[in-house]
N, C-alpha and C positions, 0 to 999 in steps of 0.2 A: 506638468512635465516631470521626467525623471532624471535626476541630478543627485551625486553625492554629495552639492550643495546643500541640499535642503536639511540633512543631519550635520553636516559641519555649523548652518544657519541655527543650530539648538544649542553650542557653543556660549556662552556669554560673553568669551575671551577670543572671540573668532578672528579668524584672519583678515587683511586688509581688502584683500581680493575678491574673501567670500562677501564682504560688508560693504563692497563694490556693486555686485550684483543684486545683490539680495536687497539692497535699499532705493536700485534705481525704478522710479515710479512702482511702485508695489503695489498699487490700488490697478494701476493699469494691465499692469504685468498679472494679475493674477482675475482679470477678466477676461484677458485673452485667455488664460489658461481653463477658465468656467466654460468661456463660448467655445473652443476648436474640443475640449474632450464633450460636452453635451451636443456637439454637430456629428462627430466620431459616435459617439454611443447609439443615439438614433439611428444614426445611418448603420450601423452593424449591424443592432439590432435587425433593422429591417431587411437585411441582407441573406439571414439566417432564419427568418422565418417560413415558415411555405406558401407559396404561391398559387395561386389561383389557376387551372388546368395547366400544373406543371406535373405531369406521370413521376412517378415513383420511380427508379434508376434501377436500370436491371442489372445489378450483382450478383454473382453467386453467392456470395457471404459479405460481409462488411471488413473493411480494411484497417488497420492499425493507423495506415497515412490518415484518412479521412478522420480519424478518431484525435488524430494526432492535432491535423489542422484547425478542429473544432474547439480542442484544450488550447492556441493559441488566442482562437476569438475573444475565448472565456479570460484568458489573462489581460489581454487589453479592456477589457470590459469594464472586468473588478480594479484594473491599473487605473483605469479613466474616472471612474467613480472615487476613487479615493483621491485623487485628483482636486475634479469638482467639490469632494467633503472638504477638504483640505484651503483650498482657497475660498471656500465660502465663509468659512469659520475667519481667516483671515481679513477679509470684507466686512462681514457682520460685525467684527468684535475685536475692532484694532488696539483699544487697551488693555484687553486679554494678552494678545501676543506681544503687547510691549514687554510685559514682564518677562519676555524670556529673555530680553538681556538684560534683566535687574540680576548682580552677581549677590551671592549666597541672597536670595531670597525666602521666602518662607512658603511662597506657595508653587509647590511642585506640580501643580495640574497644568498651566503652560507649557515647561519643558518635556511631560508626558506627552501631551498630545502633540508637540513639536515631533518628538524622540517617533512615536506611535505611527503617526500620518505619514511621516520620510518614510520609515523601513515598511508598511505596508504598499505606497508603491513602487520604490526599491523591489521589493522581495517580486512580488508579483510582475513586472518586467524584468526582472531576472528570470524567471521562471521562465517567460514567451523567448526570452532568449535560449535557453535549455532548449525549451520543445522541437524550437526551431533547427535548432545542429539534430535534433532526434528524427524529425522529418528528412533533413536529406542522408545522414545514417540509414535510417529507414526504407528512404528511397531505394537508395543504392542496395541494400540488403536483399530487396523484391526481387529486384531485376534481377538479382544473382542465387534467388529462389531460396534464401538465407532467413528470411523473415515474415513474422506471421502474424494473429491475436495476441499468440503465447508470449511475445515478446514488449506488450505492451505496459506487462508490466515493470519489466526492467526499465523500461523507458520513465512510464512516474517516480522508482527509486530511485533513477539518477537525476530526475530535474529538479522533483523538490526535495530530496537530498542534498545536492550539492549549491541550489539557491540557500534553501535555509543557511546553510554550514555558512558559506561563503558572507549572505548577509550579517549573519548574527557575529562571525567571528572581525568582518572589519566596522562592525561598529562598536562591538567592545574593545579593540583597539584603537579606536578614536578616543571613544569616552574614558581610558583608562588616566588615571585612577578614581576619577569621576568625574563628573557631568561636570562641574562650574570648575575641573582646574584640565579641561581637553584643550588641544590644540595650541598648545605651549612651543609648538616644532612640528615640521613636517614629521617625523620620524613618526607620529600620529597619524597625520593624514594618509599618506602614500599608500600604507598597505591597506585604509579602508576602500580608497580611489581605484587601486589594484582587482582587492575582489569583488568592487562594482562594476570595472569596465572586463573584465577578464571573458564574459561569458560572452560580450557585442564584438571584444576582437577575434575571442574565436570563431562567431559565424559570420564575421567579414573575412575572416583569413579561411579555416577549411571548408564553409559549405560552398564556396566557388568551384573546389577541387573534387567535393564530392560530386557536387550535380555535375562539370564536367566528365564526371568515369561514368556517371550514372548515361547521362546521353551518348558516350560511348556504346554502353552497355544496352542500351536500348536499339542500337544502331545492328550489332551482334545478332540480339535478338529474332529482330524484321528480320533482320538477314539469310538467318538461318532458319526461320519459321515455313518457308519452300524453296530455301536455294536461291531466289532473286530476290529484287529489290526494285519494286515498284512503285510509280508514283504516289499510289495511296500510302505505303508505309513510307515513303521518304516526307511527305506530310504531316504522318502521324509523327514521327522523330521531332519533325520543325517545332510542332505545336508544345511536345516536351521541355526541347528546350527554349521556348519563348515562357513558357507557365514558370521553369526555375529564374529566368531572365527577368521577369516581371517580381518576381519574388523579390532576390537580392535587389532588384533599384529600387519599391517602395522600404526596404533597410536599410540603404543606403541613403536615400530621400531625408527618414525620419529620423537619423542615427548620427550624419557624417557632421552637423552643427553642434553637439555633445563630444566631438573629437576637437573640434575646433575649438570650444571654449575651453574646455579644458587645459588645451595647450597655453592659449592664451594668458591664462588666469595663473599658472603655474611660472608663464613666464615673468607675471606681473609681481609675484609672490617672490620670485627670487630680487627683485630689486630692492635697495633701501628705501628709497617713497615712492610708490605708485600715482603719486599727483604730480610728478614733474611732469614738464610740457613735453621733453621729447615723448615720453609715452602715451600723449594723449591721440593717438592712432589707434595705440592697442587699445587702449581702455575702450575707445569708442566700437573696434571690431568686438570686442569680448561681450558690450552691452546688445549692442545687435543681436549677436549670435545666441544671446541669451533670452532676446524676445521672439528669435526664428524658433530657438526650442521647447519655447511655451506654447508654439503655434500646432508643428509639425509631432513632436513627442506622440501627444493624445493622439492624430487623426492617424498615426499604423493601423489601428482597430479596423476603419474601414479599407483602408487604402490595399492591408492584407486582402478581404473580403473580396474586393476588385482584382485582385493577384490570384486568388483562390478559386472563386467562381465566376468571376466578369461580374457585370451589372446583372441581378436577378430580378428587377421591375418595382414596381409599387404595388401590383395587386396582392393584398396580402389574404391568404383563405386559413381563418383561422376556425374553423368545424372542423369536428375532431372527424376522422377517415378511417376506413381498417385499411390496416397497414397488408401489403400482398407480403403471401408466402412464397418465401425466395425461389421454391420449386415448380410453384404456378407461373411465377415470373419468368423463370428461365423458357418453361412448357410454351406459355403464350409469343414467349419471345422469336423462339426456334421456328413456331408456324405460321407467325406474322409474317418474319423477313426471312425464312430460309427454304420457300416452299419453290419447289423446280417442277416443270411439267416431267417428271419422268416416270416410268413404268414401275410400280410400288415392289418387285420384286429386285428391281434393279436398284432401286433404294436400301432393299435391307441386306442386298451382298455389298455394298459399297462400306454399308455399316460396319459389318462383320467381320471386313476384310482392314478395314484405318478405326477402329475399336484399339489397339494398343498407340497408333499415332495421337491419337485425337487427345487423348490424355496429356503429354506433352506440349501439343499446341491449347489446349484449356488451362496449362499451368500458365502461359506463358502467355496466352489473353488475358488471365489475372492479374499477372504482374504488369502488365503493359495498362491496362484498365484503373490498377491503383493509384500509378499518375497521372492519369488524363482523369479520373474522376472529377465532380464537383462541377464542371464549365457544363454549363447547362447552353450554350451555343456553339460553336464551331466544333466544340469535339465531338458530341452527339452524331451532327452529320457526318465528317469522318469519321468516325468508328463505327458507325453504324455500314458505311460505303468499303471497308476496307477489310480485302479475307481474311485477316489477322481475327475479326470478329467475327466471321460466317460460321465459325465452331458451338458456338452460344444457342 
């Protein structure tokens, strides 16, 4: 799981609160955390691999989103494995990690790998949190014919940019003025706790607002794509916003029990003993919510996956394929589904005459196609059924 605990837990002076959690069954605690990310990892894994007579997705080029959603996998991936490293070593080798609360001790390879193990998954779901504000940024970008390849790069500068910055600068204000004398006062904690949760309240707080202008915008769009609004686009709209809808609750699913302990534990922190009885309520919600998010943390990887593409099967075909060229693709596409009995001259005045329209509705099946991409079942049939696509 991902917790600014787990760098305060490198502490040898640690808080009452963090030595609350961090100590309750920790053999159990940190199998749950082996079992739900190595169930998670597989299961992405196989999510993202290709399937077995599944065709090749007819794009005209490849999208920044999809690139985008792909670097989230990839974070919970390398999240979840460190994860797994991280509590195994804790498992294997319980008098190794004793020593991290032996104060001034002599051997600093405990507190390193304590220090190492936290900010690498720290860092790395900070980062799937980045990405993720970049995707509905993104989103909404499309729809408003604002964003492209070109911009994918600004998007890697700002995520692992502002993860690193943000990582590296609140755990050197924890550990200041070093490791064995941190955590003397919150005045330590707060702002490491800060640029940890900073980047989950932003996309609980703005990607709401953005996928809402975004299915605005998509609404626009159809709209204006022939002047009505037909069933087939009022479905495709639907299906937009169920894919953001699906989005934000597995984040809110895997995310909203790290708000809860948090508060909890900070509420426990502010009292003089955390073992008096009235508080043995909270202590008991704080320990709970501490084994919900050894559970739920890791399993985002797939849960995204299911948000992203649906369930993509078991068959997995891993023979290497030639990949089609985007303009064969388009070519086979156009003849497969868009063949009309009509007189071939009357064909190529129709051309000649929506040759300046068609370009506009081809922008504007890209942009509409970069969100529905990836669902390899219900969107296919609709968009395949819907004139928004009979341009292709």
């Amino acid at each position: 799981m991902a917790s600014p605990r787990l760098e305060t837990y490198c502490c040898p002076n640690r808080d009452a609160a963090t030595q609350l959690v961090m100590s309750f069954q920790p053999d159990v605690f940190c199998g749950v955390c082996i079992g739900s990310a190595s169930v998670s990892l597989l299961l992405t894994i196989l999510q993202l691999l290709p399937k077995k007579g599944q065709s090749l997705r007819k794009m005209p080029k490849a999208s920044s989103s999809s690139t985008i959603l792909l670097l989230i996998s990839v974070c919970d991936i390398l999240g979840g494995l460190g994860i797994i490293f991280r509590s195994s070593v804790w498992l294997g080798f319980p008098g190794f990690i004793a020593n991290i609360s032996v104060v001034n001790g002599t051997d600093v390879w405990p507190s390193a790998f304590c220090v190492g193990s936290a900010m690498w998954i720290q860092l790395l779901y900070s980062a799937g949190f980045w990405w993720l504000f970049c995707y509905a940024v993104d989103s909404y970008l499309v729809v408003r014919r604002s964003a492209g390849l070109s911009t994918i790069v600004l998007y890697h500068m700002m995520t692992w940019g502002l993860a690193v910055l943000l990582c590296v600068e609140g755990v050197a204000l924890l550990y200041y003025p070093s490791l064995s004398s941190c955590e003397n006062g919150l005045e330590h904690a707060i702002p490491h706790y800060i640029t940890t949760y900073a980047p989950l309240l932003l996309v609980l707080v703005v990607n709401p607002i953005l996928f809402r202008r975004t299915v605005s915008a998509v609404a626009s769009l159809l709209k204006g794509r022939q002047g009505i609004y037909t069933e087939n686009e009022r479905r495709l709209g639907t299906e937009v916003q169920i894919r953001f809808f699906k989005i934000m609750l597995v984040f809110v699913i895997c995310w909203s029990s790290n708000i809860i302990n948090e508060s909890l534990l900070f509420y426990l922190e502010m009292q003089p003993d955390i073992n008096e009885m009235p508080l043995k309520n909270i202590r008991s919600a704080a320990l709970i919510t501490w084994i919900i998010m050894g559970v739920l943390n890791p399993m985002q990887g797939f849960l995204f996956t299911l948000a992203f593409y649906g369930w993509t099967g078991w068959r997995v075909d891993l023979k290497w394929r030639k990949r089609e060229i985007p303009w064969e693709s388009m070519s086979s596409s156009t003849v497969g589904e868009n063949t009309y009995p009509s007189p071939v001259n009357y064909q190529s005045n129709i051309h000649d005459s929506k040759k300046i329209s068609t370009t506009d509705s081809q922008q504007t099946d890209e942009a509409i196609s970069m969100l529905s991409e990836g669902n390899t079942s219900g969107d296919d049939r609709l968009t395949r059924s819907s004139p928004i696509y009979q341009g292709w």
